[in-house]
PDB file of N, CA, C and O in Angstrom:
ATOM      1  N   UNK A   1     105.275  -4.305  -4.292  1.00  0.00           N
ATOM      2  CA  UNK A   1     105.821  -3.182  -3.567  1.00  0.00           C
ATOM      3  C   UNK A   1     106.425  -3.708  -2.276  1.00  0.00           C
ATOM      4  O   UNK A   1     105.986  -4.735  -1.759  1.00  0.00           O
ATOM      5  N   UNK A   2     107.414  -3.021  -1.758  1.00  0.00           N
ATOM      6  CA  UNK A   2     107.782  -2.989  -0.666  1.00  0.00           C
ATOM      7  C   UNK A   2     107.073  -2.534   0.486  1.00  0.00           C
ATOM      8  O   UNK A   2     106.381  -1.523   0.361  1.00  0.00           O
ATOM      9  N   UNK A   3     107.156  -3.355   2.038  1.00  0.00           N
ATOM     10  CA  UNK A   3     106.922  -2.173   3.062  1.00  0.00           C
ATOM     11  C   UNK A   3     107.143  -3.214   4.247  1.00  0.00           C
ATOM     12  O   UNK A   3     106.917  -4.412   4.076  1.00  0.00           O
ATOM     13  N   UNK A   4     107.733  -2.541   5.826  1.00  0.00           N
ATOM     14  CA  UNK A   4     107.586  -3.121   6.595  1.00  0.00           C
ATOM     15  C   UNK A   4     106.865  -3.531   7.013  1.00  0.00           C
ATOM     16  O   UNK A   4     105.769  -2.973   7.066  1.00  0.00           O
ATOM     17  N   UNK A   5     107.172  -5.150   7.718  1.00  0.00           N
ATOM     18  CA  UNK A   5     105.933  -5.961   8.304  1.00  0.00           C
ATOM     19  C   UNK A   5     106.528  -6.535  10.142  1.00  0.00           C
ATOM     20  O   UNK A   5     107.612  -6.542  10.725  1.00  0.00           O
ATOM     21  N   UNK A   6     105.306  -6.890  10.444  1.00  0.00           N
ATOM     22  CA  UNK A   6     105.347  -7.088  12.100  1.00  0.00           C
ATOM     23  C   UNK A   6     104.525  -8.699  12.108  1.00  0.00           C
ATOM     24  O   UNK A   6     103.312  -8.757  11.904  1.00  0.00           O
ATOM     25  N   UNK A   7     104.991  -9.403  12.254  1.00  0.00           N
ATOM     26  CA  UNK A   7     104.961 -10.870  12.543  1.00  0.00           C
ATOM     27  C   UNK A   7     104.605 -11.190  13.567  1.00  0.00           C
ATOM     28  O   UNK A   7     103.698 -12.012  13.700  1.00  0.00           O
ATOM     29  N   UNK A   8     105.402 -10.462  14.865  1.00  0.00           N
ATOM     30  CA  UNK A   8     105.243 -11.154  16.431  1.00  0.00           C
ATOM     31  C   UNK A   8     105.822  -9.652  16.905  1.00  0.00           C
ATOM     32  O   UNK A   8     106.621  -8.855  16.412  1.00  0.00           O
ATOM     33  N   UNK A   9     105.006  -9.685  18.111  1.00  0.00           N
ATOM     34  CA  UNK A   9     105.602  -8.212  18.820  1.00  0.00           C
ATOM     35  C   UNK A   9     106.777  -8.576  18.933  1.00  0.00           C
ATOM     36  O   UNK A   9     107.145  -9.676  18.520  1.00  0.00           O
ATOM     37  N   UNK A  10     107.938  -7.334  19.774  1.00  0.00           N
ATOM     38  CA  UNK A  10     108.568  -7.260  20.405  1.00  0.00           C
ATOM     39  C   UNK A  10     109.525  -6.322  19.958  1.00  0.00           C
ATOM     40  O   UNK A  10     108.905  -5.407  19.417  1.00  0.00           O
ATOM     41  N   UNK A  11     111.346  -6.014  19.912  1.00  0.00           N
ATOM     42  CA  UNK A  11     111.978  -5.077  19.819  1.00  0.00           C
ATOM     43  C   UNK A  11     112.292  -5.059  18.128  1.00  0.00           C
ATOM     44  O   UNK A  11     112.076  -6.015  17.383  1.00  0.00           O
ATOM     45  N   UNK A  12     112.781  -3.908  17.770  1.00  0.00           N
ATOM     46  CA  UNK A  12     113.335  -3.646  16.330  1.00  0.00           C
ATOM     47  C   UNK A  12     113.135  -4.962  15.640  1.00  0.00           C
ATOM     48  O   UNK A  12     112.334  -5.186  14.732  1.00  0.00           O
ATOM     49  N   UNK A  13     114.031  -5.861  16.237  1.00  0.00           N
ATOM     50  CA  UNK A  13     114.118  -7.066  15.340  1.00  0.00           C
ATOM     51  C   UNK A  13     113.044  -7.569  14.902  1.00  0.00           C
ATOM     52  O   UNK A  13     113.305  -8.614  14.306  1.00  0.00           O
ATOM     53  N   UNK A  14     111.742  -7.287  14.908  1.00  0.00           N
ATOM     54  CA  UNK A  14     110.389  -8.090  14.915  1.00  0.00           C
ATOM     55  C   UNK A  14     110.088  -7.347  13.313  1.00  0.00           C
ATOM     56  O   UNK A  14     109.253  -7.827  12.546  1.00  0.00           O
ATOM     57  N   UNK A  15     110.933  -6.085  12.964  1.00  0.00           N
ATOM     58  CA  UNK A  15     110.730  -5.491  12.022  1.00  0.00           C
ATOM     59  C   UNK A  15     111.151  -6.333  10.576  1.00  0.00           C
ATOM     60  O   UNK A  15     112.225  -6.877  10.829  1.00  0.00           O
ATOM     61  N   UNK A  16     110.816  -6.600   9.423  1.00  0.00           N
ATOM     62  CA  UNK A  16     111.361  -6.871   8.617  1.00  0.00           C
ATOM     63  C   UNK A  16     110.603  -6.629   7.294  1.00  0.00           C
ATOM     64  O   UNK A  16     109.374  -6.654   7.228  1.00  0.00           O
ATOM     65  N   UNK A  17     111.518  -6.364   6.117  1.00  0.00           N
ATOM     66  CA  UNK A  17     110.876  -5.793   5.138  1.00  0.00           C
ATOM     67  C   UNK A  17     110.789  -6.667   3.820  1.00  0.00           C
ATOM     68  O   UNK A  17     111.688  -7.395   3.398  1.00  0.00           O
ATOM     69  N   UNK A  18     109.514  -6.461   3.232  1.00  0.00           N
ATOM     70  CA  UNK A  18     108.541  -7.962   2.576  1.00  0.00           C
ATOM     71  C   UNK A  18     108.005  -7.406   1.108  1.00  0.00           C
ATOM     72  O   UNK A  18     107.211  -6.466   1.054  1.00  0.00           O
ATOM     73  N   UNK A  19     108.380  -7.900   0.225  1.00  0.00           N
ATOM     74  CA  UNK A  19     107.261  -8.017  -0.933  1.00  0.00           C
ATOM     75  C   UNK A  19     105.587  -8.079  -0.507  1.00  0.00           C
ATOM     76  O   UNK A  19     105.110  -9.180  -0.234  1.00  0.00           O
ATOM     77  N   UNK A  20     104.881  -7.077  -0.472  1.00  0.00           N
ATOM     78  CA  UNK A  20     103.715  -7.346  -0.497  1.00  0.00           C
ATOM     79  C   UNK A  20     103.021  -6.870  -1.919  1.00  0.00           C
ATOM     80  O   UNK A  20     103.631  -6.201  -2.753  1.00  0.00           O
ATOM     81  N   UNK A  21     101.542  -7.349  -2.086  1.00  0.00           N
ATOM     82  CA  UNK A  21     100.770  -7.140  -3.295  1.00  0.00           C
ATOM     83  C   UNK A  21     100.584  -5.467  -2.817  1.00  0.00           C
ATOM     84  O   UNK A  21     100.462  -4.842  -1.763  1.00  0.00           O
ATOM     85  N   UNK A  22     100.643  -5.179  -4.288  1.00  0.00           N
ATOM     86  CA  UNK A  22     100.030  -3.579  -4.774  1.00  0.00           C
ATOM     87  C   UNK A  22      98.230  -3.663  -4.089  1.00  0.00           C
ATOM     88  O   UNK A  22      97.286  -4.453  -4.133  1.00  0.00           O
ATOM     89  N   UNK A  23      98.460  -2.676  -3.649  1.00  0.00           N
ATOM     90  CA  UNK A  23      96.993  -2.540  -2.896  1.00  0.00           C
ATOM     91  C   UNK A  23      95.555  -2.076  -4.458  1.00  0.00           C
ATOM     92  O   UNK A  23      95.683  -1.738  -5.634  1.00  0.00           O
ATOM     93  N   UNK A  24      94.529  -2.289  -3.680  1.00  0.00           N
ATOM     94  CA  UNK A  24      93.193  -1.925  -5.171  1.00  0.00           C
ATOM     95  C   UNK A  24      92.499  -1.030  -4.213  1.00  0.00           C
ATOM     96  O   UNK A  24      92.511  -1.244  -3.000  1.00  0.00           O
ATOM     97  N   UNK A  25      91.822   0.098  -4.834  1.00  0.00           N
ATOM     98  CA  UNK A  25      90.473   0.765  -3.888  1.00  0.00           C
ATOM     99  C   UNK A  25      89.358   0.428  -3.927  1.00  0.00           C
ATOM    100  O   UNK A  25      88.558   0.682  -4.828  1.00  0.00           O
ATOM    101  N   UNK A  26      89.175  -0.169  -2.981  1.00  0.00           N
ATOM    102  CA  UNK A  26      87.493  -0.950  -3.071  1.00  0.00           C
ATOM    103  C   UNK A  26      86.785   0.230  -2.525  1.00  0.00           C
ATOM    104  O   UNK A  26      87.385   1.225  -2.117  1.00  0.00           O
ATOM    105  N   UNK A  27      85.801   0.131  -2.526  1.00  0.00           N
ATOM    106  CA  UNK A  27      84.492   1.161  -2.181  1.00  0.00           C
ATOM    107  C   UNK A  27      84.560   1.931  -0.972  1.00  0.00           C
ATOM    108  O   UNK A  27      84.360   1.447   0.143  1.00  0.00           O
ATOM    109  N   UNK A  28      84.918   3.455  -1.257  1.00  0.00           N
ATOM    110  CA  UNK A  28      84.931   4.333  -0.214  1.00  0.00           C
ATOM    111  C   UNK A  28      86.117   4.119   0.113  1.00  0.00           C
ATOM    112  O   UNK A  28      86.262   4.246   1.329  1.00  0.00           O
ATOM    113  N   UNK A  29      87.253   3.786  -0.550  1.00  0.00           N
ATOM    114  CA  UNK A  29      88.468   3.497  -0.243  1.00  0.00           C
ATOM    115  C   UNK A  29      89.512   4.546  -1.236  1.00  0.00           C
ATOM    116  O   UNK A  29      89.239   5.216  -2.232  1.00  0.00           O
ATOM    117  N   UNK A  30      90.778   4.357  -0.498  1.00  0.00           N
ATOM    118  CA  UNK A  30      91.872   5.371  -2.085  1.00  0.00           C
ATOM    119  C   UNK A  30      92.666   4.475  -1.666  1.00  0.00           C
ATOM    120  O   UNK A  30      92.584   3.760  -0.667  1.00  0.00           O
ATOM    121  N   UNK A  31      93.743   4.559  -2.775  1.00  0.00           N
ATOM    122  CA  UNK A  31      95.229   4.352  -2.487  1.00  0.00           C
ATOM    123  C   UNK A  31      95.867   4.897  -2.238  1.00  0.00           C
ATOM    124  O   UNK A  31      95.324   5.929  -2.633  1.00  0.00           O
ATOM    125  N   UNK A  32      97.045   5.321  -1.705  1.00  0.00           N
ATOM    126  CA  UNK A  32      98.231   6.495  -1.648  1.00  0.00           C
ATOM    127  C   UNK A  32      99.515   6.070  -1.755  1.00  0.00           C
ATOM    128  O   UNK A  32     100.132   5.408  -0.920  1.00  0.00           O
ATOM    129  N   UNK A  33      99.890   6.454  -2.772  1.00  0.00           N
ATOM    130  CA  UNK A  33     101.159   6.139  -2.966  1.00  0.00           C
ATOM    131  C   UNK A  33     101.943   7.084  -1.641  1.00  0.00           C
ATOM    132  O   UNK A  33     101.901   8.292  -1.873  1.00  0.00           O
ATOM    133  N   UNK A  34     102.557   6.753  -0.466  1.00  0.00           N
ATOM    134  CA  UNK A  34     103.012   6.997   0.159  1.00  0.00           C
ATOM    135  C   UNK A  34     104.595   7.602   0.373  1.00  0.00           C
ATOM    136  O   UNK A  34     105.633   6.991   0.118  1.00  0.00           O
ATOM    137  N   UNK A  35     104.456   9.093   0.960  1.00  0.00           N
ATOM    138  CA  UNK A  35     105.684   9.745   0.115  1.00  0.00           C
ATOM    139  C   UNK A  35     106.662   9.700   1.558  1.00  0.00           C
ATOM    140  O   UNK A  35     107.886   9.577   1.519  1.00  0.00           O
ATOM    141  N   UNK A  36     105.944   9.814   2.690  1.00  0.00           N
ATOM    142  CA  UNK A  36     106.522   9.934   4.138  1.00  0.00           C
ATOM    143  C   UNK A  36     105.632   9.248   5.302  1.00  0.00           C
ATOM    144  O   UNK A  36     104.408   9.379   5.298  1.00  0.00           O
ATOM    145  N   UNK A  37     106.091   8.749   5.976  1.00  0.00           N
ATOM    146  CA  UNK A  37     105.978   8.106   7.314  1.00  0.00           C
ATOM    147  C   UNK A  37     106.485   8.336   8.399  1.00  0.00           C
ATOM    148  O   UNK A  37     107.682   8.054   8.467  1.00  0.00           O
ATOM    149  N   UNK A  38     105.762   8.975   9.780  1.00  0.00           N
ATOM    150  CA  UNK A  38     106.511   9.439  10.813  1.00  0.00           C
ATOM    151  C   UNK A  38     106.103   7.706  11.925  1.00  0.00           C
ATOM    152  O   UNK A  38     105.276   6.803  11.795  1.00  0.00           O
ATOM    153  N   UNK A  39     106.996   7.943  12.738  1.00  0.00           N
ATOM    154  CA  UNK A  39     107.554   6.709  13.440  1.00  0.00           C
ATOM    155  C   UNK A  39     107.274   7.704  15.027  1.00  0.00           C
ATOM    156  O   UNK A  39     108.058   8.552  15.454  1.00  0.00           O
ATOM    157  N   UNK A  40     105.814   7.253  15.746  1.00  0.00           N
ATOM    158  CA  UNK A  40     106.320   8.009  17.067  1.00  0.00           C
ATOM    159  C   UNK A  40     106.221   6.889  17.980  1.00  0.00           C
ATOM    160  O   UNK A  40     106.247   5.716  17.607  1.00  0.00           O
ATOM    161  N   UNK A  41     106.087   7.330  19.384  1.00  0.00           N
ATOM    162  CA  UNK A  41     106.484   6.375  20.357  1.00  0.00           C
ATOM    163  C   UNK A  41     105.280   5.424  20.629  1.00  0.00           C
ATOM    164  O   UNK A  41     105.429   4.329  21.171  1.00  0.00           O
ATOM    165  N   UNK A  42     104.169   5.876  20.249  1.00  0.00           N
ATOM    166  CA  UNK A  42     103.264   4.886  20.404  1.00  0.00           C
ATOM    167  C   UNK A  42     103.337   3.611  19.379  1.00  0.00           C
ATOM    168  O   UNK A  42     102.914   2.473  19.582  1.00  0.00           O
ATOM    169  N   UNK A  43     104.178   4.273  17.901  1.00  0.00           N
ATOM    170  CA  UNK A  43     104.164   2.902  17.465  1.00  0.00           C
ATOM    171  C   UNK A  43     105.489   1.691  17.452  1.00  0.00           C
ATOM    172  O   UNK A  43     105.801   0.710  16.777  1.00  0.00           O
ATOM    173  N   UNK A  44     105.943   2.340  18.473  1.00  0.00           N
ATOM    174  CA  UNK A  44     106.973   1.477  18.997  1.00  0.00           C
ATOM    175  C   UNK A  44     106.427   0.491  20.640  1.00  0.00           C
ATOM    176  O   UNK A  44     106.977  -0.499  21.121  1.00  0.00           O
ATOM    177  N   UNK A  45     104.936   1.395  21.255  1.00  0.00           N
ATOM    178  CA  UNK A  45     104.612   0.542  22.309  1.00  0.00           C
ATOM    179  C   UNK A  45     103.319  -0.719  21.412  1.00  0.00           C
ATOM    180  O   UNK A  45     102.986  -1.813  21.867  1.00  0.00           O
ATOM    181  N   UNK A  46     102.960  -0.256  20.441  1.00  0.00           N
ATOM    182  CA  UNK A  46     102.253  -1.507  19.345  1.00  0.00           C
ATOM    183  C   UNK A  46     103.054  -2.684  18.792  1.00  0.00           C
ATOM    184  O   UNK A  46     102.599  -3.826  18.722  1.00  0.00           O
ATOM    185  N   UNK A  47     104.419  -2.284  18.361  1.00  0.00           N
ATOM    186  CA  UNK A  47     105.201  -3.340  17.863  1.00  0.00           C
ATOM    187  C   UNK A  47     105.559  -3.842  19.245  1.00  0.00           C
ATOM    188  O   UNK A  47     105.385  -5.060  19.216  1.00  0.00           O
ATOM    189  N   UNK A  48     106.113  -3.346  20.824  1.00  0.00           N
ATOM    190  CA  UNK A  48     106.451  -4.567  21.426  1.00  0.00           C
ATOM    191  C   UNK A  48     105.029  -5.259  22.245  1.00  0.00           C
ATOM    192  O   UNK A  48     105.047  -5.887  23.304  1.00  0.00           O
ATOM    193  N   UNK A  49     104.190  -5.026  21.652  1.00  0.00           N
ATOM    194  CA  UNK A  49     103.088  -5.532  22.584  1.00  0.00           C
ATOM    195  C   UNK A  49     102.699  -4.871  23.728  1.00  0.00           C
ATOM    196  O   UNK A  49     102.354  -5.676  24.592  1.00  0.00           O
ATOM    197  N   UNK A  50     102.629  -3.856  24.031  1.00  0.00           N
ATOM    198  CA  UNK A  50     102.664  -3.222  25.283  1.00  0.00           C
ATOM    199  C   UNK A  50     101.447  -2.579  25.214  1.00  0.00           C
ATOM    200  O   UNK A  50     100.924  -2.275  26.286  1.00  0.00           O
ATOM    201  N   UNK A  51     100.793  -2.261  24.018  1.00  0.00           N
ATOM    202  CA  UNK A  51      99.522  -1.275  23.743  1.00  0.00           C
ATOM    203  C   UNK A  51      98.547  -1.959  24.217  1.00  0.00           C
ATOM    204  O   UNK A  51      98.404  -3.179  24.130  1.00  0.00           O
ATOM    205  N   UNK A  52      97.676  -1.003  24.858  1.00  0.00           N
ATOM    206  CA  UNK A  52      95.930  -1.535  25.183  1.00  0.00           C
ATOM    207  C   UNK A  52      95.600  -2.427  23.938  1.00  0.00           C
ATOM    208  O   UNK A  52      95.234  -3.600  24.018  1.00  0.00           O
ATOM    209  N   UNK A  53      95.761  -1.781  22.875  1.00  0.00           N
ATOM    210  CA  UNK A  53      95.099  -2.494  21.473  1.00  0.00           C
ATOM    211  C   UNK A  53      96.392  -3.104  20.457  1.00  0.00           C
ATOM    212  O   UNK A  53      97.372  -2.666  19.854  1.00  0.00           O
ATOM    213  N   UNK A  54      95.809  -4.190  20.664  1.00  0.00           N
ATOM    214  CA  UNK A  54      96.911  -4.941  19.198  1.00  0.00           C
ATOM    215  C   UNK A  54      96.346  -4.942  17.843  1.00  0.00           C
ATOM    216  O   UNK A  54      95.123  -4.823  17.764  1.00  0.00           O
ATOM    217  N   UNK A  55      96.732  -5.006  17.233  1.00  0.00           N
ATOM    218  CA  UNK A  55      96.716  -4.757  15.867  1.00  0.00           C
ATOM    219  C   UNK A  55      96.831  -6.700  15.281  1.00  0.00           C
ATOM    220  O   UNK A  55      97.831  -7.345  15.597  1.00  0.00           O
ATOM    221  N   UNK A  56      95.855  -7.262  14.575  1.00  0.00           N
ATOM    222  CA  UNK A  56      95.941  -8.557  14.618  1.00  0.00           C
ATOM    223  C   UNK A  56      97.725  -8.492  13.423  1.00  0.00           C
ATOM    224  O   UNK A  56      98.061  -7.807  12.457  1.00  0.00           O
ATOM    225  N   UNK A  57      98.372  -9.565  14.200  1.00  0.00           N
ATOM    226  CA  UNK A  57      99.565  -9.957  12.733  1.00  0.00           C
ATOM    227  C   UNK A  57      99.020 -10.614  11.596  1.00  0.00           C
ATOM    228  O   UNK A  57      97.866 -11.036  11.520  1.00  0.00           O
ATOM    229  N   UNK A  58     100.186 -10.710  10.420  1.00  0.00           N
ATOM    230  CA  UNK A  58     100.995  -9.428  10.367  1.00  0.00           C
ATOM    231  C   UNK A  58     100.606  -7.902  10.426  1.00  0.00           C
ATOM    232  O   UNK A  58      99.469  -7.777   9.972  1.00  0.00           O
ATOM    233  N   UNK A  59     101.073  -6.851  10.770  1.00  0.00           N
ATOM    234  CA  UNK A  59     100.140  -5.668  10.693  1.00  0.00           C
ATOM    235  C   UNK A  59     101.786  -5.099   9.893  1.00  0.00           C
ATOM    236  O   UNK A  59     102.899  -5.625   9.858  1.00  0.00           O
ATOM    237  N   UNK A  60     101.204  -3.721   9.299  1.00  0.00           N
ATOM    238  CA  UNK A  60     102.168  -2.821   8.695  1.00  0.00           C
ATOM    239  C   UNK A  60     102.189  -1.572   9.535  1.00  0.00           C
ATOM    240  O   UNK A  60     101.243  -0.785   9.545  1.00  0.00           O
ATOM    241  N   UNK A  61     103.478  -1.379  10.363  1.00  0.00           N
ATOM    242  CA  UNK A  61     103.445   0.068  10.968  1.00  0.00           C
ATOM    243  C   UNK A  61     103.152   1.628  10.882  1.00  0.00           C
ATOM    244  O   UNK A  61     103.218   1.933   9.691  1.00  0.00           O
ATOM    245  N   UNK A  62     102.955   2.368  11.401  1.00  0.00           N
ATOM    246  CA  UNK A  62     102.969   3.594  10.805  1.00  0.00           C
ATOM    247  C   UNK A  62     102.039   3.974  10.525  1.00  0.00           C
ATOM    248  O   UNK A  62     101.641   3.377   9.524  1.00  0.00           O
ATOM    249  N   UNK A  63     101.061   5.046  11.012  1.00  0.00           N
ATOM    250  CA  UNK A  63      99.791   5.748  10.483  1.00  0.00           C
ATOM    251  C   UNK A  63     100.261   6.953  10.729  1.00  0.00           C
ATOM    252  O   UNK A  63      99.379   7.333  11.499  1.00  0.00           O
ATOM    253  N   UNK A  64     101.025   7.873  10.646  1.00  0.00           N
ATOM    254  CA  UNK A  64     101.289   8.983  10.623  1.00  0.00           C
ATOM    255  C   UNK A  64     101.521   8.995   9.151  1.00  0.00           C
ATOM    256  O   UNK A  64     102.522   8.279   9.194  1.00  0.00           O
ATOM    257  N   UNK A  65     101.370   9.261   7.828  1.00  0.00           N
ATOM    258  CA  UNK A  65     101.887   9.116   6.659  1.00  0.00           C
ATOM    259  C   UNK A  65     101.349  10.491   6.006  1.00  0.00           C
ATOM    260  O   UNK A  65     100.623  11.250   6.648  1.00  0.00           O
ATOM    261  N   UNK A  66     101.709  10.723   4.844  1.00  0.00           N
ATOM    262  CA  UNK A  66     101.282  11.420   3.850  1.00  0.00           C
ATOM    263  C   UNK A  66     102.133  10.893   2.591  1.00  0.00           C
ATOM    264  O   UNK A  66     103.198  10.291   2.451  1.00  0.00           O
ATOM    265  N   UNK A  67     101.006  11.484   1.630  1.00  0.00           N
ATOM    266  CA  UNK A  67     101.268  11.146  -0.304  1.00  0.00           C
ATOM    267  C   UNK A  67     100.706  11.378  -0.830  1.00  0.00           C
ATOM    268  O   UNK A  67     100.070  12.371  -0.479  1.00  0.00           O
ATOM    269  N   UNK A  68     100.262  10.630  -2.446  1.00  0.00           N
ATOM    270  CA  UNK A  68      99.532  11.386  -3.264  1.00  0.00           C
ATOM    271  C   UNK A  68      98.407  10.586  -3.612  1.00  0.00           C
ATOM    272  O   UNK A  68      98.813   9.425  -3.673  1.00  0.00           O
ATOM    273  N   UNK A  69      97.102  10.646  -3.888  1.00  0.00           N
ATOM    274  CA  UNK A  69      96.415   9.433  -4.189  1.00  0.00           C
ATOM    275  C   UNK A  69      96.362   8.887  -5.362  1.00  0.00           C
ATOM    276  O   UNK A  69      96.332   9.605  -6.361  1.00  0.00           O
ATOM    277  N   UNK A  70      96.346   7.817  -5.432  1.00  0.00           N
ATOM    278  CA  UNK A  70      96.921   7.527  -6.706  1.00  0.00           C
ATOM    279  C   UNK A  70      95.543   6.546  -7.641  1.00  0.00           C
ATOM    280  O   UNK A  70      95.505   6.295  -8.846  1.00  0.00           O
ATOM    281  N   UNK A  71      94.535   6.165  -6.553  1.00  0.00           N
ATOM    282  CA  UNK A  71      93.395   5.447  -7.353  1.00  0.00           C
ATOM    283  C   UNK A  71      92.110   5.996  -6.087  1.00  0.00           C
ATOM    284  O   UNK A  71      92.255   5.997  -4.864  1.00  0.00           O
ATOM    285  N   UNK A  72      91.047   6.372  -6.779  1.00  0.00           N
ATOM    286  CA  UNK A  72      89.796   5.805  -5.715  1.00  0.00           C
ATOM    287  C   UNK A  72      88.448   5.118  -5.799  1.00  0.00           C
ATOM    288  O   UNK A  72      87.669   5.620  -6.609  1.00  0.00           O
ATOM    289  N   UNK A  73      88.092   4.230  -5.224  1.00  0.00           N
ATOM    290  CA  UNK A  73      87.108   3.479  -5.008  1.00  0.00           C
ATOM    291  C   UNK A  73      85.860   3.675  -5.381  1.00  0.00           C
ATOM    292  O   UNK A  73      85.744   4.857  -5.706  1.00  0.00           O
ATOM    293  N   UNK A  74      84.577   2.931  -5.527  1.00  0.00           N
ATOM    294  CA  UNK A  74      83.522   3.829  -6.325  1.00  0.00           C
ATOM    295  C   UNK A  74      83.074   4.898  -4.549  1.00  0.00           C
ATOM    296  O   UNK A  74      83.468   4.592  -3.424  1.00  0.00           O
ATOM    297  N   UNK A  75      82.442   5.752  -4.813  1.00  0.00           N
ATOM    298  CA  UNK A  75      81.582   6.095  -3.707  1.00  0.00           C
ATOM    299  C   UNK A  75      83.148   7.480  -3.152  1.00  0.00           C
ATOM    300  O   UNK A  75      83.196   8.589  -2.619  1.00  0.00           O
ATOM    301  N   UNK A  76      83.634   6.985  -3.427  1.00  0.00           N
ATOM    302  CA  UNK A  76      84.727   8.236  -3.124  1.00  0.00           C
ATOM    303  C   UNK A  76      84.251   9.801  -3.736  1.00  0.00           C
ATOM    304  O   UNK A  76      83.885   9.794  -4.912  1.00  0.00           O
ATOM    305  N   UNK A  77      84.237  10.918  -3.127  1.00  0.00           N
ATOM    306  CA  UNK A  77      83.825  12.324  -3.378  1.00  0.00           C
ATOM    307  C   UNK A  77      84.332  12.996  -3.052  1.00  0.00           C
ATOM    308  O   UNK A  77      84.211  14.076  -3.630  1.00  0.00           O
ATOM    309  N   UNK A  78      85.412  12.903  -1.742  1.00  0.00           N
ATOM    310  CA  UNK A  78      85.976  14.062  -0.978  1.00  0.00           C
ATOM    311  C   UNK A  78      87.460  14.607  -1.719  1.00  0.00           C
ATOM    312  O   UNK A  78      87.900  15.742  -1.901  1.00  0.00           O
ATOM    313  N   UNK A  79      88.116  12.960  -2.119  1.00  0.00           N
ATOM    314  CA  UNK A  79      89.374  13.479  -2.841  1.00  0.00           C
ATOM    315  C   UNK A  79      89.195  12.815  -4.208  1.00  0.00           C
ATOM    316  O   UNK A  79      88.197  12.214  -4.605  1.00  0.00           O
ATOM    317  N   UNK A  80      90.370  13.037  -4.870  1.00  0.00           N
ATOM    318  CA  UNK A  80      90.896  12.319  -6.313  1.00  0.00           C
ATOM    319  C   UNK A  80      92.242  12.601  -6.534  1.00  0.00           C
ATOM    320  O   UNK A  80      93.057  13.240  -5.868  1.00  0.00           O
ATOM    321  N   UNK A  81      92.331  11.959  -7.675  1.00  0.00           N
ATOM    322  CA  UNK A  81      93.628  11.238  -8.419  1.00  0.00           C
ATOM    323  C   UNK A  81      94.474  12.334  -8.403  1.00  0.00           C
ATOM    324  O   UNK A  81      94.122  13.468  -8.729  1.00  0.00           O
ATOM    325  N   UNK A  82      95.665  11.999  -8.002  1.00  0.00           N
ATOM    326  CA  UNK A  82      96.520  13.449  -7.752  1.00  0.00           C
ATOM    327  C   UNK A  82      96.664  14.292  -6.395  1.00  0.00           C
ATOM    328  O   UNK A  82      97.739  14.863  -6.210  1.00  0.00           O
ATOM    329  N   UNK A  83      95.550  14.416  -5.340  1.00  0.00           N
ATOM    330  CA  UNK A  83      95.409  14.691  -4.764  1.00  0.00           C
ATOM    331  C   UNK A  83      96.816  14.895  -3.355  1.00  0.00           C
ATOM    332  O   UNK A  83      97.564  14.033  -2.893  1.00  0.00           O
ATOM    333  N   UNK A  84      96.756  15.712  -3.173  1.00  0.00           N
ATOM    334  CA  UNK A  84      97.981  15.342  -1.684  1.00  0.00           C
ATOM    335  C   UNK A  84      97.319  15.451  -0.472  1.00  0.00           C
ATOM    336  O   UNK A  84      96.581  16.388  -0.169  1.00  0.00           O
ATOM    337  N   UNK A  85      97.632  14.313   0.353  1.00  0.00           N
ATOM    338  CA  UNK A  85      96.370  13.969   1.607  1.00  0.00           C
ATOM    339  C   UNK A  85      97.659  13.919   2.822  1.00  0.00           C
ATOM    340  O   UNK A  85      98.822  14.217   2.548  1.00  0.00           O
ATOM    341  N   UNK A  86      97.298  13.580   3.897  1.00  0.00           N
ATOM    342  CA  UNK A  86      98.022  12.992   5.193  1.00  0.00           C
ATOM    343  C   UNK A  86      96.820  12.379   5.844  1.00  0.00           C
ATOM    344  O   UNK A  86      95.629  12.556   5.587  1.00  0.00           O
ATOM    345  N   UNK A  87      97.533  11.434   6.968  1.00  0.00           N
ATOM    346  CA  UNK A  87      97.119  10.851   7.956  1.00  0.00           C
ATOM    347  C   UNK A  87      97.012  11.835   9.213  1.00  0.00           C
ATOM    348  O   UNK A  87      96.611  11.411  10.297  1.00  0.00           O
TER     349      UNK A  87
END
């Protein structure tokens, strides 16, 4: 799958987009196939380094999201397969 990645802080350019592995749900975990991603200003002060908290690299941007879940982990109860969730 596709998705943006963050290497080294700093402006837009630090952005670039990567083959990564299909994610698995390990325990107490889901997947979400991810349908939308909002972009606000805090995660533009994380990518240039400016945030109290860094995120170790590479990190993947964006926790504002919503989608559908698409696998879950053992110990999972609250949602399931199909499900439509947000961040």
């Amino acid at each position: 799958m596709k998705a943006i990645r963050v290497h080294s802080f700093g402006g837009p350019e630090v952005l670039g987009l990567e083959e990564v592995p299909e994610p698995k749900a390990g325990p107490g975990q889901v997947v979400v196939k991810i349908k939308a991603v909002g972009v606000n200003p805090l995660d533009t002060y994380i990518r240039a380094g400016t945030y109290a908290r860094k995120p170790a690299l590479p990190y993947t941007p964006g926790s504002d999201t919503g989608g559908i879940v698409e696998s879950v982990g053992e110990g999972v109860a609250r949602v399931k397969k199909g499900d439509r969730v947000y961040t």
